[in-house]
C-alpha positions, -999 to +999 in steps of 0.1 A: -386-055+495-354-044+478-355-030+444-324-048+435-339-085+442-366-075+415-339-063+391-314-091+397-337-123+400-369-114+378-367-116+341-376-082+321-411-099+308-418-105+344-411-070+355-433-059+328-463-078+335-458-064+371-457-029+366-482-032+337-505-049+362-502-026+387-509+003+361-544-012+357-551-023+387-534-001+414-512-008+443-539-005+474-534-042+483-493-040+488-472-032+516-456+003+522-420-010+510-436-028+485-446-001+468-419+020+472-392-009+456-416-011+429-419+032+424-378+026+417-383-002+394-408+016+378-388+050+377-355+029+362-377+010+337-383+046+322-348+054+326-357+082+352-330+067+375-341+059+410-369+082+421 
């Protein structure tokens, strides 16, 4: 998964719920590049840059 799909295509509520979701309940159940896309988006959404 690119991090840029999820920035370009998915609107700012929905990357929101995501990350807010995954703050409750965890990433166990993703792929590997899955999580690490969404560690970027994550990073960038607390404008940390890309991690």
């Amino acid at each position: 998964m690119n991090p840029a799909h999820i920035q370009r295509n998915w609107e700012p509520r929905m990357r929101k719920d995501l990350l807010q979701h995954l703050s409750v309940a965890g990433d166990g159940e993703l792929k590997p590049v899955v999580r690490a896309a969404l560690k970027v988006i994550a990073a960038e959404s607390q404008g940390q840059g890309a991690a």
